[in-house]
LODOTI-818758 format. One record per residue (C-alpha): x, y, z; residue number from 0; residue in three letters. Coordinates in steps of 0.1 Angstrom, whole numbers, always signed. Layout:
+-------+-------+-------+-----+------+
:  east : north :    up : pos : code :
+-------+-------+-------+-----+------+
:     X :     Y :     Z : NUM :  ALA :
...
+-------+-------+-------+-----+------+
//
This chain:
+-------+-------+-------+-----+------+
:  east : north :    up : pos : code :
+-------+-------+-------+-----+------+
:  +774 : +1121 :  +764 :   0 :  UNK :
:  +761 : +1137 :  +796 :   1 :  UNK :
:  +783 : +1167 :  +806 :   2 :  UNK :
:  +803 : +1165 :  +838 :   3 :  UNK :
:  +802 : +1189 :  +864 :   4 :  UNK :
:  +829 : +1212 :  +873 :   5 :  UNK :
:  +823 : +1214 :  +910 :   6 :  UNK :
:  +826 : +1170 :  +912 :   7 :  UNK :
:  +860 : +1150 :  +919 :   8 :  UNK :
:  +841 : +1114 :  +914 :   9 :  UNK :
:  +817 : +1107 :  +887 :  10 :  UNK :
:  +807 : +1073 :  +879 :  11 :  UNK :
:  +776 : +1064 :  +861 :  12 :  UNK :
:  +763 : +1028 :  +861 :  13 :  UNK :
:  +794 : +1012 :  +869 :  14 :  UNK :
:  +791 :  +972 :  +873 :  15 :  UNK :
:  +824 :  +951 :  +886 :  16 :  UNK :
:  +829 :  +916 :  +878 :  17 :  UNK :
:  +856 :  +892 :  +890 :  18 :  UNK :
:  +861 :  +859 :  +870 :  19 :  UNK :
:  +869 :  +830 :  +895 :  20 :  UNK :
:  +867 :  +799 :  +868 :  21 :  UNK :
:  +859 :  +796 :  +832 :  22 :  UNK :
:  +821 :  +791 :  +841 :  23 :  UNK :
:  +821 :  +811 :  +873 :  24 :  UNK :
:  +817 :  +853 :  +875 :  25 :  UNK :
:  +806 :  +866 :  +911 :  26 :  UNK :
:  +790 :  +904 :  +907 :  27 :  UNK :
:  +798 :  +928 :  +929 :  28 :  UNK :
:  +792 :  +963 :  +918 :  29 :  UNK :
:  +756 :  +967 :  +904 :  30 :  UNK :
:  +750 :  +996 :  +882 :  31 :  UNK :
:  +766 : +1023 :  +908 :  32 :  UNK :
:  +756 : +1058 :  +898 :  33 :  UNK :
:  +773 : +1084 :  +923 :  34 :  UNK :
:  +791 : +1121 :  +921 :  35 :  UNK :
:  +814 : +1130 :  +947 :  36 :  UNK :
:  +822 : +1168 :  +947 :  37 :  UNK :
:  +852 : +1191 :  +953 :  38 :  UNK :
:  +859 : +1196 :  +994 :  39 :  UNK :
:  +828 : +1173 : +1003 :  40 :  UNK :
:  +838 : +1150 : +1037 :  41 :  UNK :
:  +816 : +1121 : +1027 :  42 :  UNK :
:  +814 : +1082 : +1045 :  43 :  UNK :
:  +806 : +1051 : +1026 :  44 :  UNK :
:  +795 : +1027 : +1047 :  45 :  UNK :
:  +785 :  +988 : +1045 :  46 :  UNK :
:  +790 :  +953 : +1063 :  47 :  UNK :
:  +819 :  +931 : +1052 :  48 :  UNK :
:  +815 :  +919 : +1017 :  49 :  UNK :
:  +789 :  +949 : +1005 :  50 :  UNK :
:  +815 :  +956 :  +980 :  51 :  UNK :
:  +827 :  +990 :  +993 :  52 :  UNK :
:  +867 :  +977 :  +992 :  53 :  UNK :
:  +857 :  +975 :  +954 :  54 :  UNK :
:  +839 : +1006 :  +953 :  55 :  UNK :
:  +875 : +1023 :  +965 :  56 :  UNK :
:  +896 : +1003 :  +944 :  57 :  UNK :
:  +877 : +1019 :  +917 :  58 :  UNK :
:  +878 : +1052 :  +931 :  59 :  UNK :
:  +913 : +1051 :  +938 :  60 :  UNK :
:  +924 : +1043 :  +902 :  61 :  UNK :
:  +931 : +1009 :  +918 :  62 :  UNK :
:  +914 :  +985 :  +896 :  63 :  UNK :
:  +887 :  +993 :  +871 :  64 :  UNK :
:  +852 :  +986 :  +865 :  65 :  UNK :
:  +840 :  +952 :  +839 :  66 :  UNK :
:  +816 :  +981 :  +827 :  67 :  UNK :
:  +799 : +1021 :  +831 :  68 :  UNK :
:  +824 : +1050 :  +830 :  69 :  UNK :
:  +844 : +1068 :  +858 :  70 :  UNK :
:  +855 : +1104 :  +857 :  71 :  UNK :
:  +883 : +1117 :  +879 :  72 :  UNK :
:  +876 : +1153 :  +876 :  73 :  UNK :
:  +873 : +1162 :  +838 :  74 :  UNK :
:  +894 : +1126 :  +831 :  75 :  UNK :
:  +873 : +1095 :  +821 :  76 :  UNK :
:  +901 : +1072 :  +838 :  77 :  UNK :
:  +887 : +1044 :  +816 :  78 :  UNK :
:  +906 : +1060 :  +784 :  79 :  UNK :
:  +942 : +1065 :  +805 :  80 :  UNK :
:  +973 : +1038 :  +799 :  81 :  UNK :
:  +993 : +1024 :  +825 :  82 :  UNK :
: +1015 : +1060 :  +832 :  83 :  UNK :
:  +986 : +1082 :  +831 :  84 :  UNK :
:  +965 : +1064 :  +854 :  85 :  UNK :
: +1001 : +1064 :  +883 :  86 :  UNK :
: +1008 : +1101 :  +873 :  87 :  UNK :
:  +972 : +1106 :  +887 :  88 :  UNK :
:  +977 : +1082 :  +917 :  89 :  UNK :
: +1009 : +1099 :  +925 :  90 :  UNK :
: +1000 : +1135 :  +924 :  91 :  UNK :
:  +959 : +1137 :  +931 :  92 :  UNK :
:  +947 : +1105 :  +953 :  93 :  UNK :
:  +959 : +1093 :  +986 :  94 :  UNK :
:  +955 : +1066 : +1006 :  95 :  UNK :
:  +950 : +1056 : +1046 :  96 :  UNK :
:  +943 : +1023 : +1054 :  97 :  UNK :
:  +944 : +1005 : +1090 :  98 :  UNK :
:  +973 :  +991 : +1088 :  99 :  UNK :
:  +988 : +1020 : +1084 : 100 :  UNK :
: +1015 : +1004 : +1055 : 101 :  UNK :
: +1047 : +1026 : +1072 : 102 :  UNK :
: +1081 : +1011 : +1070 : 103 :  UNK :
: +1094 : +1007 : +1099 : 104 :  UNK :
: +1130 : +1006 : +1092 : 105 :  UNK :
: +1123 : +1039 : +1086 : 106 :  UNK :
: +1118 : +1075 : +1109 : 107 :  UNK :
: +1084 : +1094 : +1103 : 108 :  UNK :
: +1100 : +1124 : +1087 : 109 :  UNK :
: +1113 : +1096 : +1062 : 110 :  UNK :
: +1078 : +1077 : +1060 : 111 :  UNK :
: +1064 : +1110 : +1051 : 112 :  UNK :
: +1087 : +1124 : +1026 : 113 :  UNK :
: +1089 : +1089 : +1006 : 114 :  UNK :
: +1053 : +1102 :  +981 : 115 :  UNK :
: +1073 : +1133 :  +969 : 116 :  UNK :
: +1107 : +1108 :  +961 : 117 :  UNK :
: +1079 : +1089 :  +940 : 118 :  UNK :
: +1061 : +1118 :  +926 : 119 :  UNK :
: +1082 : +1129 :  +891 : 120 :  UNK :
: +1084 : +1166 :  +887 : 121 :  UNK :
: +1081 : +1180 :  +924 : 122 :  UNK :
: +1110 : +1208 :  +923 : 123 :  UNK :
: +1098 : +1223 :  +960 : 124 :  UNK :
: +1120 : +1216 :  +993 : 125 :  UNK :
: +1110 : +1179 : +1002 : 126 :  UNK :
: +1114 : +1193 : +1040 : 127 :  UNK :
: +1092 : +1222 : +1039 : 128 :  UNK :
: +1068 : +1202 : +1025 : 129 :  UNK :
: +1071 : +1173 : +1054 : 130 :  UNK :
: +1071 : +1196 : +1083 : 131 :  UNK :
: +1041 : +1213 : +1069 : 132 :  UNK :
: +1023 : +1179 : +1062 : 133 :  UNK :
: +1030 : +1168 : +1100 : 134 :  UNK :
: +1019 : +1199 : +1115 : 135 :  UNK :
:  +990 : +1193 : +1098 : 136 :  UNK :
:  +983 : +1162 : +1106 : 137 :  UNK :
:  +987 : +1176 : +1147 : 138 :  UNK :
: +1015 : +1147 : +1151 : 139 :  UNK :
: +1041 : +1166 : +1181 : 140 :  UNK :
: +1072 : +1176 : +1170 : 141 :  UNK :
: +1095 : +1159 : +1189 : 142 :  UNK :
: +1081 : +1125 : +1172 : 143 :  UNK :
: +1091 : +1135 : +1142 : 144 :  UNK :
: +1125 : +1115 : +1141 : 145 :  UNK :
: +1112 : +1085 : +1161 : 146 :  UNK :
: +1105 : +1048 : +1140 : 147 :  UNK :
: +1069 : +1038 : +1140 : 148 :  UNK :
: +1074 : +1009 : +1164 : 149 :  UNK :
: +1078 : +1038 : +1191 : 150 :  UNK :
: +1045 : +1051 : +1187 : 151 :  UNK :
: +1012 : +1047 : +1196 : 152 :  UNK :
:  +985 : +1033 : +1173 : 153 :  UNK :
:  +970 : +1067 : +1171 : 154 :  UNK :
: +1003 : +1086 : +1159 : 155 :  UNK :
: +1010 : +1060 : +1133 : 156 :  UNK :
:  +974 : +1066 : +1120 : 157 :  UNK :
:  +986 : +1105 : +1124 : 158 :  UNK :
: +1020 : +1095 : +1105 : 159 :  UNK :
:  +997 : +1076 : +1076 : 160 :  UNK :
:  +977 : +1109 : +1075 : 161 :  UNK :
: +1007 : +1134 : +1069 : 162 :  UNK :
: +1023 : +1108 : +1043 : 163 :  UNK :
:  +989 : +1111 : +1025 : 164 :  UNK :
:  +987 : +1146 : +1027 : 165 :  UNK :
: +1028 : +1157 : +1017 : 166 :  UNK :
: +1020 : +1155 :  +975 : 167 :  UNK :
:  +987 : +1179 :  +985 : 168 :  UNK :
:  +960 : +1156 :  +970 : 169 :  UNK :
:  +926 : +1162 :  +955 : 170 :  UNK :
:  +912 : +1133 :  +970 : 171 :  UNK :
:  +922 : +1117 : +1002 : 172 :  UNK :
:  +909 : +1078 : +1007 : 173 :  UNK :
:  +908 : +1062 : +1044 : 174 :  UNK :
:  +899 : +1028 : +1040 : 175 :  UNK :
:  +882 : +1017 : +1082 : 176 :  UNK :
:  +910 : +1045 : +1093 : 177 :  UNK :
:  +901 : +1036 : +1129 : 178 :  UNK :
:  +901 :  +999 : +1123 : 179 :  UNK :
:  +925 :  +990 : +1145 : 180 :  UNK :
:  +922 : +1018 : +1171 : 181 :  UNK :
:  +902 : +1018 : +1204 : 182 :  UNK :
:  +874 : +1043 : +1205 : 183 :  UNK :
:  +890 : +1072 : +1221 : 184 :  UNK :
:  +920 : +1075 : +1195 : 185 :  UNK :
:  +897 : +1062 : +1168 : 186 :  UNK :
:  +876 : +1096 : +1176 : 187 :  UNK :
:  +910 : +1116 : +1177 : 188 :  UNK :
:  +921 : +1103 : +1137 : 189 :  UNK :
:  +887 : +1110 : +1127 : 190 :  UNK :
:  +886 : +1148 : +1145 : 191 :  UNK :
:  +921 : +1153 : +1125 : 192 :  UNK :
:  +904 : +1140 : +1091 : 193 :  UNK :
:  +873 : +1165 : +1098 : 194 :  UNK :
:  +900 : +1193 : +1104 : 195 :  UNK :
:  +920 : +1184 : +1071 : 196 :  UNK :
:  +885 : +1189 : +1053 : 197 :  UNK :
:  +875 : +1215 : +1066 : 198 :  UNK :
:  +904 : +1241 : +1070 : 199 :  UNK :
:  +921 : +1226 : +1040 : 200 :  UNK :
:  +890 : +1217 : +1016 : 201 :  UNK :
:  +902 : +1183 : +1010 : 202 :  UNK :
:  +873 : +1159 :  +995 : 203 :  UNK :
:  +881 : +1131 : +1024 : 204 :  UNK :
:  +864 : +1095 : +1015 : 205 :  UNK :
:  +862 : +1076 : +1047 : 206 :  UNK :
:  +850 : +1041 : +1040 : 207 :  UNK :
:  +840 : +1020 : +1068 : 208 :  UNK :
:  +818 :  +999 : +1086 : 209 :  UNK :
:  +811 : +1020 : +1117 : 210 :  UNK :
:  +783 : +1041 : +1118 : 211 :  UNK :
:  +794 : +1061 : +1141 : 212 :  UNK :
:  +816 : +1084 : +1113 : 213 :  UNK :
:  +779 : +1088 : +1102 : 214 :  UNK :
:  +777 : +1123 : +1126 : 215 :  UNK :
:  +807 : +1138 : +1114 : 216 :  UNK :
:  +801 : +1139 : +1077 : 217 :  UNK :
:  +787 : +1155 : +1049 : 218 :  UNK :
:  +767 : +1129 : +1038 : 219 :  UNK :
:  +769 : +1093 : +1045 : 220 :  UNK :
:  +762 : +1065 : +1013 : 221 :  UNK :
:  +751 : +1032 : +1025 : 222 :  UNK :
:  +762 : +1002 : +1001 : 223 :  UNK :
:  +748 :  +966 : +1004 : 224 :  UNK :
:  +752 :  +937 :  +980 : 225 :  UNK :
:  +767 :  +959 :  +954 : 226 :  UNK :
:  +735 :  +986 :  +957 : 227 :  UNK :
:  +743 : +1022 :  +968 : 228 :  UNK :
:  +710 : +1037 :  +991 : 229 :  UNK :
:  +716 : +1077 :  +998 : 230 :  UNK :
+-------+-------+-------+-----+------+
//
């Protein structure tokens, strides 16, 4: 078996994803992806609707798996964890920002925020420290801390989704079309904060979108059509 490298966070090596829709009927939509991903690399993926890079995520993010090829998560071949191992590595090294942000709104920020490290078993620090720390970070002003989500902008929820990504200090931070639902000037804002996390912080931040635009602030930018990755 080819070594993996110490310095890479995401290995996968011809990885192919199936779905099954009938009996008869398979649709393809991951065809033989080969990529590495290192440690503290900002890096976009970016394809039209239906290129597969949802999929390509999913699979990243421990969220489904592929029909064949391996994945390695750092020094773990996710294909060989059960059920608890593969959340223990969700919970505590991977998080996730989509456009929709996902906050409850029956709940304040500070509450939206802390609810990763009620999840995450063995965290023994001060769930406040570690919530004030992750909204500083995220550049969200103080005195919207206590507020519910339907009181804020678009652009501070994304900043909320940010801060509850970042309060279990991941490895890897996923932001599935982070400015989907944003106009261009706050769009430009979320991504500024996600350069910032990567860069001051050395988070590996995977942006995956369809604008182009996110092209200019990266590391390097991966282009996937019809299943194919093109560097």
């Amino acid at each position: 078996m080819e070594a993996i490298s110490e310095n890479s966070i995401i290995t996968l090596k011809h990885v192919y994803k199936e779905f099954v829709l009938s009996k008869t009927v398979t649709a393809s939509v991951l065809h033989d992806i080969t990529l590495t991903i290192n440690k503290g690399e900002l890096v976009a993926i970016v394809g039209p609707s239906g290129s597969g890079k949802s999929t390509l995520m999913n699979i990243i993010g421990c969220l489904d798996t592929p029909t064949s090829g391996t994945y390695h998560f750092g020094s773990h071949n996710v294909g060989t964890l059960d059920d608890d191992a593969l959340a223990e590595l969700r919970s505590v090294a991977i998080s996730f920002i989509f456009q929709s942000f996902h906050l409850l709104q029956g709940k304040t920020v500070f509450q939206n925020v802390m609810l990763p490290l009620q999840y995450q078993q063995g965290f023994t620090g001060s769930y406040t420290e570690r919530v004030e720390e992750a909204l500083k970070e995220s550049a969200l002003p103080e005195d919207h801390w206590h507020h519910r989500p339907n009181q804020l902008s678009g652009g501070q929820r994304q900043r909320v989704a940010i801060a509850r990504a970042l309060v279990a200090h991941p490895e890897l931070l996923l932001a599935d079309e982070p400015t989907g639902n944003l106009d261009s000037k706050t769009g430009e804002s979320v991504l500024d904060a996600l350069t910032h996390l990567n860069k001051t912080f050395g988070t590996t931040v995977v942006i995956v979108t369809h604008d182009h635009a996110v092209e200019k602030l990266v590391d390097r930018t991966i282009t996937i059509k019809d299943g194919v990755i093109f560097e």
